[in-house]
VOKOLSE-469820 format. One line per 8 residues: number of its first residue (from 1); their letters; for each residue x, y, z of C-alpha. Coordinates in steps of 0.25 Angstrom, whole numbers. Layout:
// residues N
NUM) a) X,Y,Z | ...
This chain:
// residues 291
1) xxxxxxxx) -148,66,104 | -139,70,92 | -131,56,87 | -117,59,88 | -108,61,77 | -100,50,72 | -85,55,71 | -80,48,58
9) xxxxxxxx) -68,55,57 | -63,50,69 | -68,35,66 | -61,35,53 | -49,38,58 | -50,26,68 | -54,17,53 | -69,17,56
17) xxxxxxxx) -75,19,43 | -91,23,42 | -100,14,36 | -113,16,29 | -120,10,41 | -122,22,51 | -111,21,62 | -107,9,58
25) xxxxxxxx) -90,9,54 | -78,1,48 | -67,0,55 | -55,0,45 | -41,-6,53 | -29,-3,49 | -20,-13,43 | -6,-12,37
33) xxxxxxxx) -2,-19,25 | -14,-29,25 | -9,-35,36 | -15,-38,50 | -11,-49,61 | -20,-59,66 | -23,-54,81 | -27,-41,75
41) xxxxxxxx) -35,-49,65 | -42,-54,77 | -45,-42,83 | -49,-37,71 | -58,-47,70 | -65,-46,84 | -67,-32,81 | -74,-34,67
49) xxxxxxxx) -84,-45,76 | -87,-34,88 | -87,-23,83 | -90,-25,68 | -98,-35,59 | -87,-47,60 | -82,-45,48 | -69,-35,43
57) xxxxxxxx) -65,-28,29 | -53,-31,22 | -52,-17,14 | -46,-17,1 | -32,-9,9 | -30,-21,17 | -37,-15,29 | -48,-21,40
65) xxxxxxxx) -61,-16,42 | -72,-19,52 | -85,-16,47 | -97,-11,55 | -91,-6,68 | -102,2,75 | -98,16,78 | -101,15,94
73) xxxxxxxx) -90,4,92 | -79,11,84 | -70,14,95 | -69,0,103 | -67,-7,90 | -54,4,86 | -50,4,102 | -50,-12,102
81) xxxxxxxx) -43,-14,89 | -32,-4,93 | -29,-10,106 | -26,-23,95 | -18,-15,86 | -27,-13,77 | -29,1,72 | -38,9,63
89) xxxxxxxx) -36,9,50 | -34,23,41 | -44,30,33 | -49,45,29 | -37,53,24 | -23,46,30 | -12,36,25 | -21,23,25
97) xxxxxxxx) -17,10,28 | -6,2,21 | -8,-9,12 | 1,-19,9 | 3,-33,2 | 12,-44,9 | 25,-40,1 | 36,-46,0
105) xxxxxxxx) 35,-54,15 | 25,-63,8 | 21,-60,-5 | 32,-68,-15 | 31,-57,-23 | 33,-45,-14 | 45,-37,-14 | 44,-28,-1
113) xxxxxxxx) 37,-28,13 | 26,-22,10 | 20,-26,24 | 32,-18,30 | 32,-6,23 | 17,-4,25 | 16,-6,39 | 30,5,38
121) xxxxxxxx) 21,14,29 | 9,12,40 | 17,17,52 | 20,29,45 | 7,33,37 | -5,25,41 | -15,35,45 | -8,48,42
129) xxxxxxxx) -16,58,37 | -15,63,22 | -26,70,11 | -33,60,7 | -28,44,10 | -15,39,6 | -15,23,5 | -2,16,3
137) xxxxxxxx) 0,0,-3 | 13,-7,-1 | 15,-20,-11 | 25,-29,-12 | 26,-29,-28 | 20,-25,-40 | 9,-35,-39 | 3,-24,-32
145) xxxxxxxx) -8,-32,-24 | -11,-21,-14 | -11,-10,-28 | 0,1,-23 | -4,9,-37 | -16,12,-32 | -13,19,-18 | -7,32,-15
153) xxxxxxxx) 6,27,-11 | 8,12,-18 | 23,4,-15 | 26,-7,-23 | 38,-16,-18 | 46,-18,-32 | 57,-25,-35 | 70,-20,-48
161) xxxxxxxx) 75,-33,-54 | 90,-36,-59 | 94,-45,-68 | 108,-54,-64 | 110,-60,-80 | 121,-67,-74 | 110,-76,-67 | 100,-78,-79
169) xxxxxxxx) 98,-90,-85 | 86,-85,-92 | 75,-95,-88 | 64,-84,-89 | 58,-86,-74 | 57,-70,-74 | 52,-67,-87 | 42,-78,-82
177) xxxxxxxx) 39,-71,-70 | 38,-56,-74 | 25,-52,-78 | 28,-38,-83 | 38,-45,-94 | 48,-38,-90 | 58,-49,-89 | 64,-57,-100
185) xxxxxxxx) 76,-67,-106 | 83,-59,-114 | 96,-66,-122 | 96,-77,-109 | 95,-68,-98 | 82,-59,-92 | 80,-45,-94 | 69,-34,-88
193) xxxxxxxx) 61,-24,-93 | 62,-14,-85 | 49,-6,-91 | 41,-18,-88 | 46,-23,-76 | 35,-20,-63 | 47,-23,-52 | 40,-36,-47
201) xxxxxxxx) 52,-46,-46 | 44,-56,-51 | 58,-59,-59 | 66,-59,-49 | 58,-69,-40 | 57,-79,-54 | 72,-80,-54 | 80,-93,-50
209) xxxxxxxx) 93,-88,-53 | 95,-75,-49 | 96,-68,-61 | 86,-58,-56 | 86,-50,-43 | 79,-37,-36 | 89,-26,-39 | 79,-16,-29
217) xxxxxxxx) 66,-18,-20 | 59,-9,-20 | 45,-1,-20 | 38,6,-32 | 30,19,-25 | 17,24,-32 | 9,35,-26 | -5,40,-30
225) xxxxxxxx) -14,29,-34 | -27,27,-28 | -42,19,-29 | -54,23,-28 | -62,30,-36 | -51,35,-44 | -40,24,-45 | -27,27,-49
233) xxxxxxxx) -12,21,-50 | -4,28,-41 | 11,33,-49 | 23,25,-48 | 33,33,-42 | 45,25,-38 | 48,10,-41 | 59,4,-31
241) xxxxxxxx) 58,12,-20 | 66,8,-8 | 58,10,7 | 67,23,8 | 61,29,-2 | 48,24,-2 | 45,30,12 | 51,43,7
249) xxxxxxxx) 41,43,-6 | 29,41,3 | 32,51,16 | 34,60,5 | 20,56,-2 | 14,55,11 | 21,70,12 | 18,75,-2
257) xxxxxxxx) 2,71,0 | 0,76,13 | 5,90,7 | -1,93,-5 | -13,83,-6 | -28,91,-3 | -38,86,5 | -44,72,0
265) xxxxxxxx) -33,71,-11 | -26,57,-14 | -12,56,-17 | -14,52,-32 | -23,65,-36 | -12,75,-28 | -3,69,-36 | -12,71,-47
273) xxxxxxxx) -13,86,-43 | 0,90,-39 | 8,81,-51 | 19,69,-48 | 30,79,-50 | 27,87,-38 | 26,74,-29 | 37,68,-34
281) xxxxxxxx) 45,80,-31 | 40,79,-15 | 46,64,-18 | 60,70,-21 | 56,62,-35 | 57,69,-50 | 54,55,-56 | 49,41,-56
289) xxx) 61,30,-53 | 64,19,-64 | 66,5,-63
């Protein structure tokens, strides 16, 4: 009797990854912003010991795997999860899950909700289908801890600070605190180099006496970096962004890529094909923003 054929297409779009061990899979559940309650942690977790080796998989985009799931067993452990609201997680060539750090609902240095725009990101894109794979990473500053330079579409909450001299007494606190040296006492009050300032607030956050204060918060947008075997810095495209005009730059990159992009193309090599210039036009965009 002929073995029947294993239909990995459609197991990899439910998450269940092949292994090297014959009909043996991993099944990759989707979590938004690397973050995941704890009844579903619990469920998660019953899965892992039923169906699989009794362990999970933290990947490195903040998702859940469950190891070694036999293929005879694929469909009860998706069915059982789903009833639980736990779906699986995107793979192949779609918008792949949203990473994102705490922001600023946590993280003392965060400066917007990077857990709200990534589930708002999710329920618009997650899964949808696109040349290659699009990922998108959301954080809070320019600490960058979960590396938006590095995806195809990379928002980086940033801050514009303002100097009020009437305030200043020049104690130092935010030339202390900037990191960049972008900020000095100059002639008894503070003054900021704009060249070298990374938008981080660190300055405004050292401040006692309201001398300095968050003229804008905002996003800087960069599209078109990647890992992999050919790691590359996405390009910064616009710093301060408001959430108006971030959703319209990635609808339109979402656009733009679905368009021209061939078959197994990344974002970063069309934009390597095709020139900036042509996708900045798409964006309504003849140049980069300034501080």
């Amino acid at each position: 009797m002929a073995e029947k054929k294993i239909d990995e297409s459609s197991l990899k779009n439910k998450g269940f990854l092949s292994q090297r061990q014959n009909n043996m899979f991993s099944m990759r559940l989707k979590v938004v912003g690397g973050t995941v309650d704890v009844k579903k942690l619990r469920a998660i977790a019953d899965a892992a010991e039923k169906y699989g080796s009794g362990y999970i998989h933290l990947t490195s985009r903040q998702q859940i795997e469950v190891p070694f799931v036999k293929l005879e067993n694929t469909e009860k452990a998706s069915s059982e999860l789903e009833m639980q609201g736990i779906l699986g997680g995107s793979s192949g060539k779609k918008v792949r899950a949203i990473i994102a750090c705490h922001g600023n609902t946590v993280c003392k240095y965060g400066l917007i909700d990077c857990q709200r725009l990534a589930y708002k990101i999710d329920e618009k894109y997650f899964g949808e289908a696109v040349p290659k794979k699009l990922k998108i990473a959301i954080t809070g500053c320019p600490s960058a801890c979960v590396k938006p330079q590095d995806n195809d579409f990379g928002i980086m909450g940033t801050t514009k600070p303002e100097i009020l001299e009437e305030n200043c007494v020049s104690c130092g606190r935010c030339e202390k605190a900037c990191k960049m040296g972008a900020i000095t006492v100059q002639e008894e009050k503070a003054r900021i180099d704009r060249e070298k300032c990374v938008l981080c607030g660190a300055c405004i956050a050292a401040c006692k006496k309201d001398a300095l204060r968050a003229e804008k918060i905002g996003c800087t947008i960069f599209v078109g970096g990647s890992m992999g075997r050919k790691p590359r810095h996405g390009i910064k495209l616009i710093e301060l962004a408001d959430e108006e005009e971030l959703f319209s730059i990635l609808e339109k990159t979402v656009e733009f890529y679905r368009k021209y992009g061939l078959d197994g193309e990344r974002l970063g090599e069309l934009l390597d094909r095709l020139g900036i210039e042509r996708y900045l036009a798409s964006l309504g965009m003849i140049c980069f923003s300034e501080k």
